[in-house]
VOGU-3710 file (C-alpha; in Angstrom, 3 decimals, decimal comma):
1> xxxxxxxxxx> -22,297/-60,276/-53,529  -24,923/-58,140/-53,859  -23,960/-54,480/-56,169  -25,063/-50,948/-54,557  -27,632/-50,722/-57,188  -29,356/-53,149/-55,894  -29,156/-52,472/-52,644  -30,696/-48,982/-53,786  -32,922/-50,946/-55,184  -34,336/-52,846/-51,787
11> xxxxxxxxxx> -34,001/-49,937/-49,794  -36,331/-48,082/-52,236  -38,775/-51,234/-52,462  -38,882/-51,096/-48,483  -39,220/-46,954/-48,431  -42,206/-47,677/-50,606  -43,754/-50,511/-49,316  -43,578/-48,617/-45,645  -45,728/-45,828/-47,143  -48,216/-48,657/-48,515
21> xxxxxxxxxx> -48,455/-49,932/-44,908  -48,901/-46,225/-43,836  -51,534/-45,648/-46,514  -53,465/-48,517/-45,569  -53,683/-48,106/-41,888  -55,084/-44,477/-42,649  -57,684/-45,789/-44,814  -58,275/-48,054/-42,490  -58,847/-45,676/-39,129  -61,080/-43,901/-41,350
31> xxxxxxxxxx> -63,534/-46,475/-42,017  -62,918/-48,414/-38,826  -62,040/-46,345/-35,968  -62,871/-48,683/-33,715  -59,716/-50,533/-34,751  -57,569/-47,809/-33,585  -56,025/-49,435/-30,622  -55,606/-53,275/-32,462  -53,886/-50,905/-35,358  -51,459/-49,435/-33,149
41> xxxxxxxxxx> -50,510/-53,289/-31,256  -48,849/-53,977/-34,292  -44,854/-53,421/-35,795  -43,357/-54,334/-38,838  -40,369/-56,169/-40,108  -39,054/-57,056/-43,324  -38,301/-60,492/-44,528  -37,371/-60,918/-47,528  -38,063/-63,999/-49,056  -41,261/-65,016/-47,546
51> xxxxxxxxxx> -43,252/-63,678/-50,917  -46,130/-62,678/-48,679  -47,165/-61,723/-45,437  -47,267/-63,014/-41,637  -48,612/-62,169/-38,384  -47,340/-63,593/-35,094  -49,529/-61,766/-32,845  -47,069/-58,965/-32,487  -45,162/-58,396/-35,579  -46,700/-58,476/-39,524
61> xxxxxxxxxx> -43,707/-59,994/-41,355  -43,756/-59,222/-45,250  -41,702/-59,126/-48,353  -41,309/-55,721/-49,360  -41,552/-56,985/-53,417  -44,026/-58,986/-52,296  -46,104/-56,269/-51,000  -44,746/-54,065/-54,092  -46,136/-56,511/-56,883  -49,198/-56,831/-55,053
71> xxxxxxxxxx> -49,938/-53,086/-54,751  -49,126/-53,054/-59,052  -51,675/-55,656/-59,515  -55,176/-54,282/-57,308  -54,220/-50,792/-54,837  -56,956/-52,146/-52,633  -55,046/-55,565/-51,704  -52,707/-54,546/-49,334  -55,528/-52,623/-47,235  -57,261/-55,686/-47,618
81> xxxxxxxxxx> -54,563/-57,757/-46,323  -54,236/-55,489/-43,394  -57,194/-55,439/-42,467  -57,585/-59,744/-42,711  -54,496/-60,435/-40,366  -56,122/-58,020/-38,040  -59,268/-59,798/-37,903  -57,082/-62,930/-37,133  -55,542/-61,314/-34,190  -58,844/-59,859/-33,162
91> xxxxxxxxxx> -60,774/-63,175/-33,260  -58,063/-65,174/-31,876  -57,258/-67,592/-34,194  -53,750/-68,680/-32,946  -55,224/-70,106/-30,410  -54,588/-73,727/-30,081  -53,590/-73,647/-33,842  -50,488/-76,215/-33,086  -53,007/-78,950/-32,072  -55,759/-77,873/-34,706
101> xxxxxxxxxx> -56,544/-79,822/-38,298  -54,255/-77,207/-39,317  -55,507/-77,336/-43,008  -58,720/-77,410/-42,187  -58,215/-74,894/-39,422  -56,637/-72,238/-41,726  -59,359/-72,427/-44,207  -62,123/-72,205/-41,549  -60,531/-68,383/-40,058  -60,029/-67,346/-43,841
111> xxxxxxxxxx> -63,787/-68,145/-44,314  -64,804/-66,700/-41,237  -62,302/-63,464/-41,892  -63,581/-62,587/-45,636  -67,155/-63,348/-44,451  -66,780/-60,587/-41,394  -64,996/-58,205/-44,163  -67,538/-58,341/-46,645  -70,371/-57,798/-44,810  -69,245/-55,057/-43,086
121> xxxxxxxxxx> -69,466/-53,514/-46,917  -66,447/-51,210/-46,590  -66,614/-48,870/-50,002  -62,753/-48,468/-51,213  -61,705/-51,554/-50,319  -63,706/-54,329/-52,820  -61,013/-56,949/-54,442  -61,144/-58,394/-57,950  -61,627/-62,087/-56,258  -64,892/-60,774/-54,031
131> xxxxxxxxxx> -67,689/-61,828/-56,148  -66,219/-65,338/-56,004  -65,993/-65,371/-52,443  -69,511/-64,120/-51,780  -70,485/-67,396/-53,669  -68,781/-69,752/-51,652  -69,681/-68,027/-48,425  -73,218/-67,895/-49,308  -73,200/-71,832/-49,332  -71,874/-71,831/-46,274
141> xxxxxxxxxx> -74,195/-70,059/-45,075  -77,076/-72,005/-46,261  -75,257/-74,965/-44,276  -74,259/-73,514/-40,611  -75,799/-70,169/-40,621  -73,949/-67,336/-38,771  -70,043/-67,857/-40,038  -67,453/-68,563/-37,181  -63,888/-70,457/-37,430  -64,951/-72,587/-34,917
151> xxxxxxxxxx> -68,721/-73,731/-36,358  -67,225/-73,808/-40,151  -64,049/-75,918/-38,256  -66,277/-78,573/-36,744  -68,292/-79,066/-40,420  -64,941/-79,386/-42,215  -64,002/-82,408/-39,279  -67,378/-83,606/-39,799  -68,248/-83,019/-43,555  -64,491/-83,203/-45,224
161> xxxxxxxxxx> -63,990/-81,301/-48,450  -62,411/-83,476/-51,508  -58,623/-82,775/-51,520  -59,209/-80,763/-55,014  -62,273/-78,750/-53,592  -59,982/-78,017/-50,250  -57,361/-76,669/-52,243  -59,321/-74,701/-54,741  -61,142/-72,797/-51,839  -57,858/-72,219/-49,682
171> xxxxxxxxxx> -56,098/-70,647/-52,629  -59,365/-68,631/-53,459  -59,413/-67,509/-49,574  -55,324/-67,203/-49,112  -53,856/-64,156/-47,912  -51,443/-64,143/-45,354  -49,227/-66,932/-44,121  -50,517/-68,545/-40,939  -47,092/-69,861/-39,738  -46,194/-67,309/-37,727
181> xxxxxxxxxx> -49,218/-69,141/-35,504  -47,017/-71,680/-33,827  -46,813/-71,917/-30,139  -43,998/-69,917/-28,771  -43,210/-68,565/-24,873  -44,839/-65,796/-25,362  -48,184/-66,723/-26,961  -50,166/-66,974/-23,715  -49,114/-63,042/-23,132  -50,089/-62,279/-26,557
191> xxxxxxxxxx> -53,740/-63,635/-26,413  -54,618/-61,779/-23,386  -53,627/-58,785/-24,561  -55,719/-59,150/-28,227  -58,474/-60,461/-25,794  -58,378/-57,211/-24,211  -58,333/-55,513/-27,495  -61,531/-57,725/-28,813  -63,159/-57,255/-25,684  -63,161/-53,453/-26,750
201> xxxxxxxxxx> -63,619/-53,188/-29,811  -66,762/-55,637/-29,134  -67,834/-53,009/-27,005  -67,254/-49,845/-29,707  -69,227/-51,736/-32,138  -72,444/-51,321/-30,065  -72,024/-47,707/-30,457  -70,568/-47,435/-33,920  -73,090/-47,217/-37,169  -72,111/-46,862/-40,650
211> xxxxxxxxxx> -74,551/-46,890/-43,690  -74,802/-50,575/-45,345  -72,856/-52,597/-41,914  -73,426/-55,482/-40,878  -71,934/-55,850/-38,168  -72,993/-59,290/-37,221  -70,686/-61,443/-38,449  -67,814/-59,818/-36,714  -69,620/-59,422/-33,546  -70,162/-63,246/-33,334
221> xxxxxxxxxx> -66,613/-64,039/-34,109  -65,564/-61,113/-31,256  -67,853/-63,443/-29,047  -66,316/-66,585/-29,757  -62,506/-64,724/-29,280  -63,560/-63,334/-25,866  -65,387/-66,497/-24,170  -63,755/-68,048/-21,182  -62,133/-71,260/-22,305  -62,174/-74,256/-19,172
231> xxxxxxxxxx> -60,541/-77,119/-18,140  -63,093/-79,740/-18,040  -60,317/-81,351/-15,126  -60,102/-78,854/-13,239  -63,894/-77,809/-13,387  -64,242/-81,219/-12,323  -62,180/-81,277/-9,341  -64,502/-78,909/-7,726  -66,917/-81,765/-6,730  -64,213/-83,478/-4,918
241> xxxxxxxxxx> -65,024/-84,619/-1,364  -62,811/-84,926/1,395  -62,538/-88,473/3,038  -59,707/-90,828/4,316  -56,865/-92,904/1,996  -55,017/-95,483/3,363  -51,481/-93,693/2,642  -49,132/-92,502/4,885  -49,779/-88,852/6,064  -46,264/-87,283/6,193
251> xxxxxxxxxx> -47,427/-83,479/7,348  -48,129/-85,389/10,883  -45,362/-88,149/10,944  -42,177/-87,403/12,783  -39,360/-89,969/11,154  -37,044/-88,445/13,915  -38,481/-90,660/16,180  -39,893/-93,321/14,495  -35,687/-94,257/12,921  -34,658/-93,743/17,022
261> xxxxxxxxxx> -37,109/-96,071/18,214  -36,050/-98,922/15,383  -31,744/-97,905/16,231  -33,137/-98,173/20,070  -35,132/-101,263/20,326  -34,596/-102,742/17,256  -37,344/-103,626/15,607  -39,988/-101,316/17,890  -40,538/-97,832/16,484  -41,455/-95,416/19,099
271> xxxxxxxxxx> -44,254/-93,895/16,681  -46,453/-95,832/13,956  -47,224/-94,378/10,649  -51,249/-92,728/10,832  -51,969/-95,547/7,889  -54,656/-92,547/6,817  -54,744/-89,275/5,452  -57,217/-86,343/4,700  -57,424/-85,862/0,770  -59,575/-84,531/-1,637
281> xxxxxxxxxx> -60,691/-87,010/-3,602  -63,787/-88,055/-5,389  -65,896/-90,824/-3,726  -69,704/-90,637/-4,127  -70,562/-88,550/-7,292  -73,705/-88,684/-10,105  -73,123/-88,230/-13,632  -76,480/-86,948/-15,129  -76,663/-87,328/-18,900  -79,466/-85,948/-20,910
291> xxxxxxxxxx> -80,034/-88,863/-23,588  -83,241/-86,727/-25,361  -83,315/-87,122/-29,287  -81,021/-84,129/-29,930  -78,247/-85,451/-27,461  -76,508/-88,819/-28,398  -73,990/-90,580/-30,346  -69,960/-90,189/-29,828  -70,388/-86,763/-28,285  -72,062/-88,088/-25,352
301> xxxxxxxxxx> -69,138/-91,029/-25,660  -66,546/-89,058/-25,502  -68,307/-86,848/-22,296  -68,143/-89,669/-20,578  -64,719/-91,029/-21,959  -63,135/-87,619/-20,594  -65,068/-87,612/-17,245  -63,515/-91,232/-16,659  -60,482/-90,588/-17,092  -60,360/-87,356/-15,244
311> xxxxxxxxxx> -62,080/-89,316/-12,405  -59,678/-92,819/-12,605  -56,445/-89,926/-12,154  -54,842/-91,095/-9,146  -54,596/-88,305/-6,902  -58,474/-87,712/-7,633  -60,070/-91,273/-7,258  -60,580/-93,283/-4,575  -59,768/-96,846/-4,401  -63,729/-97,815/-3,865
321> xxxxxxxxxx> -66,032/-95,205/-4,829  -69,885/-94,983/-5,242  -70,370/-93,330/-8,822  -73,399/-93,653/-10,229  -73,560/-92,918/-13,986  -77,620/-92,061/-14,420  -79,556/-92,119/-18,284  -82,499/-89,666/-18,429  -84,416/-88,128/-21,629  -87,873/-86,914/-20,061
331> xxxxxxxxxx> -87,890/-89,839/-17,506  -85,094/-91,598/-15,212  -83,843/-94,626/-18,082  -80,792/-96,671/-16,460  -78,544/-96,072/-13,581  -75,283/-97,562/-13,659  -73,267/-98,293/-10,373  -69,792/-97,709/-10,309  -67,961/-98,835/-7,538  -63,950/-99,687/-8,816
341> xxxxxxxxxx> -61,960/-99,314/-12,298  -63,693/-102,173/-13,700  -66,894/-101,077/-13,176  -66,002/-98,187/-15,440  -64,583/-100,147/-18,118  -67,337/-102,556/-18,244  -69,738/-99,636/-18,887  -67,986/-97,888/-21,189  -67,462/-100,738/-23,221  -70,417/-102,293/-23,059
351> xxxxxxxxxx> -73,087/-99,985/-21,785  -75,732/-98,401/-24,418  -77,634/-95,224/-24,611  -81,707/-94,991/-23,715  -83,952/-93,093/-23,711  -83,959/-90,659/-26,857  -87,127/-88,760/-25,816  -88,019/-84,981/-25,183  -85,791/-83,039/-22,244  -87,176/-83,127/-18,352
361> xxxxxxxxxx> -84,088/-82,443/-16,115  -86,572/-83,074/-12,710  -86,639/-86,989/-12,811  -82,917/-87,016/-12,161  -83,267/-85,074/-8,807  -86,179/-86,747/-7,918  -84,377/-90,089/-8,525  -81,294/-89,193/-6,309  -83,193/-87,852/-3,956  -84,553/-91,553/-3,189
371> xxxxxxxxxx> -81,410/-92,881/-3,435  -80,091/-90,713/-0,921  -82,567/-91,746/1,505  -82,679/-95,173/0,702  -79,187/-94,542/2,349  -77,102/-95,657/-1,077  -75,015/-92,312/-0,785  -73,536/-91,662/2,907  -71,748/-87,920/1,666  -73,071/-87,067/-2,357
381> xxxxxxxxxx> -71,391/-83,492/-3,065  -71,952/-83,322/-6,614  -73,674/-83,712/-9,491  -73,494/-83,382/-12,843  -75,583/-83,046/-15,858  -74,512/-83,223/-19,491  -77,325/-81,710/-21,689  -77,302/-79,259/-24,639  -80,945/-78,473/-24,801  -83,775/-77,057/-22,922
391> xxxxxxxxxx> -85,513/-78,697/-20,211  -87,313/-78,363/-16,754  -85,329/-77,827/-13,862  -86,309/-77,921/-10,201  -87,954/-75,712/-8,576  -85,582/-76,438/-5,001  -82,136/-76,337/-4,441  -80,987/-80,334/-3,949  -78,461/-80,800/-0,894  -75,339/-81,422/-3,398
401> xxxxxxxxxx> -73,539/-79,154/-5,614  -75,242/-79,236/-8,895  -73,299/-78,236/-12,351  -75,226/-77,945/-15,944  -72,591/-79,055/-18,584  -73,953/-77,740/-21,860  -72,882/-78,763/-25,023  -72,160/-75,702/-27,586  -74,650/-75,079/-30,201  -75,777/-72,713/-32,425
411> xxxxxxxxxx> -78,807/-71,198/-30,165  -79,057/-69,146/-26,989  -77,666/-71,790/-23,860  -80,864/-71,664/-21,190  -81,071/-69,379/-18,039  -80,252/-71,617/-15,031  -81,217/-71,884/-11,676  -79,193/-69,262/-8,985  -77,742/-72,572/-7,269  -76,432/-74,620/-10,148
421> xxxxxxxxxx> -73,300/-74,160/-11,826  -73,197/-73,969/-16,135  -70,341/-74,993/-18,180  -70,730/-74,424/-21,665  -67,743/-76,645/-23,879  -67,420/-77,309/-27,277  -67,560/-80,158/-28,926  -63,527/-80,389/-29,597  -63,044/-79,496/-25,880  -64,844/-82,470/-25,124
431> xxx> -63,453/-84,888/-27,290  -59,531/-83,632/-26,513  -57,680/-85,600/-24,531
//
């Protein structure tokens, strides 16, 4: 049972920590006004016990001893701290985080969080362990260039750190507990409203200057936090073409009369079934995909893993279809006819890649073109091209829909043409199921 000096006690430890929270949003609207409205998004409740501190999106939880013992060690942690779980919410960084590498994932927005802090060179606000940091982010620097979550995310899935090294750097980078990330019903709500907030305060920083900034760090992870994330399915589905299924089409079949006929006569309905419906589904389509020197290997595997299985859904493919699944660098290389399920296995499990030259998106057209009047498509509505470099593109607009699927890099995506459709993903969009 806990004594009422003691309970003195906590209430004075929360009194005080409460003006350390106070203190360090000041000093932070001073520096960073631009942070006014993601300053005021946030509330605060205690929880003792958690010997740190939490953001859900909504709420900072924290320890008041916690933040007490901090605030005794370096006066400039807490601000610190503030300002870190901020950048998290501003960047986005709960996003997906319950079907992330989550080790991986929380070291990657750490880096990516102290990076955007120290650059930005705030005076009043350094930390005992900064020099440290400013090593290991310099490395990383020299290996992916501009700092995101998401670039420094994909190196540690590519590259993995040693267990030891892992650890070392996460406890070097810690600061707030990332638990509070988990999925819950209101998440969805949440990110739009910080996405509102980023989209903002990536505006504000245009106007705002500040002697010794740099403000590109954060602007690049504000871009990343405010892009439009798509469903590859769904993007998909916008090349379906109408055409008839042999299913029964209930919107036109009266049963009223087809059960009165069979009581009736017996075994003579006075309506049949239509055997045949109207649906969208796909049934002639081209996959493009750009097999130049800087576009191969399981990428392009699993591009074409996910666009098969989108396609093979039942209520998207048709029992016999006509897809043909074309290989180009800067010249037409294979052209792989699809025409069933098998098909599709076959060539995914035993087709290769060709090609491996420079970029020259015309050949593809040109080819299809042909095709089309060589009559080997009756009704082509789409096609699509998975590239993530430059190349030439037509000069006319072909008779089918025509999407550019880029894959994310570090550079600039290319200016299209005004009648094709671009799709920029990500490497992990691609490859999740």
């Amino acid at each position: 049972m806990m004594h009422s000096g003691d309970k003195e006690k906590l209430q004075k430890a929360e009194e005080i920590a409460q003006q350390i929270w106070k203190l360090s949003r000041d000093k932070l609207l001073i520096n960073l006004r631009f942070l006014d409205r993601a300053l005021s998004s946030l509330v605060f409740h205690v929880q003792y016990g958690l010997d740190g501190i939490g953001c859900d999106g909504k709420t900072v939880f924290y320890d008041p001893l916690y933040v007490l013992e901090q605030y005794k060690k370096e006066q400039n942690s807490i601000t610190r701290a503030y300002l870190h779980l901020l950048m998290h919410c501003i960047f986005n960084h709960s996003y997906r985080y319950g079907r992330l590498e989550q080790e991986q994932w929380d070291l990657a927005v750490d880096l990516a969080v102290e990076n955007a802090i120290l650059e930005l060179g705030l005076s009043g606000m350094e930390n005992s362990r900064d020099e440290k940091e400013k090593e290991v982010l310099e490395e990383w620097k020299n290996r992916i260039g501009v700092l995101t979550a998401e670039k420094i995310y994909r190196r540690l899935l590519e590259e993995p750190l040693q267990s030891e090294e892992l650890q070392n750097i996460r406890r070097l980078f810690f600061c707030d507990r990332h638990i509070m990330w988990k999925e819950q019903e209101t998440i969805e709500i949440t990110t739009e409203e910080w996405k509102k907030i980023s989209e903002r305060i990536k505006a504000e920083l245009k106007s705002f200057s500040k002697d010794k900034m740099d403000k590109k760090s954060m602007i690049q992870n504000l871009e990343e936090a405010t892009k439009e994330h798509y469903d590859y399915g769904d993007f998909l589905r916008r090349f379906s073409v109408s055409g008839e299924d042999m299913l029964v089409n209930d919107d036109e079949f009266d049963y009223v009369y087809y059960t009165y006929g069979l009581q009736l006569y017996g075994n003579l309905p006075l309506v049949e079934p239509l055997e045949y419906k109207d649906v969208n589904k796909i049934k002639e389509f081209v996959v493009a995909i750009d097999t130049s020197a800087s576009c191969r290997g399981k990428v392009v595997q699993a591009f074409l893993n996910k666009t098969y299985s989108i396609l093979k859904s039942s209520e998207n493919f048709f029992r016999k279809v006509n897809i043909h699944i074309i290989q180009c660098d800067s010249q037409v290389q294979s052209d792989t006819k699809i025409t069933c399920d098998d098909d599709f296995e076959a060539f995914m499990k035993h087709g290769k890649l060709e090609g491996f030259g420079s970029t020259d998106f015309r050949p593809v057209f040109t080819y299809v073109n042909r095709c089309i009047e060589r009559g080997e498509f009756e009704n082509l509505k789409g096609l699509i091209y998975f590239t993530d470099g430059y190349g030439v593109f037509p000069t006319q607009k072909p008779s089918y829909d025509t999407a550019f699927v880029f894959l994310e890099n570090d550079f600039e995506q290319p200016e299209i043409p005004p009648w094709a459709i671009k799709l920029v993903l990500s490497s992990e969009e691609i490859e999740s199921n």
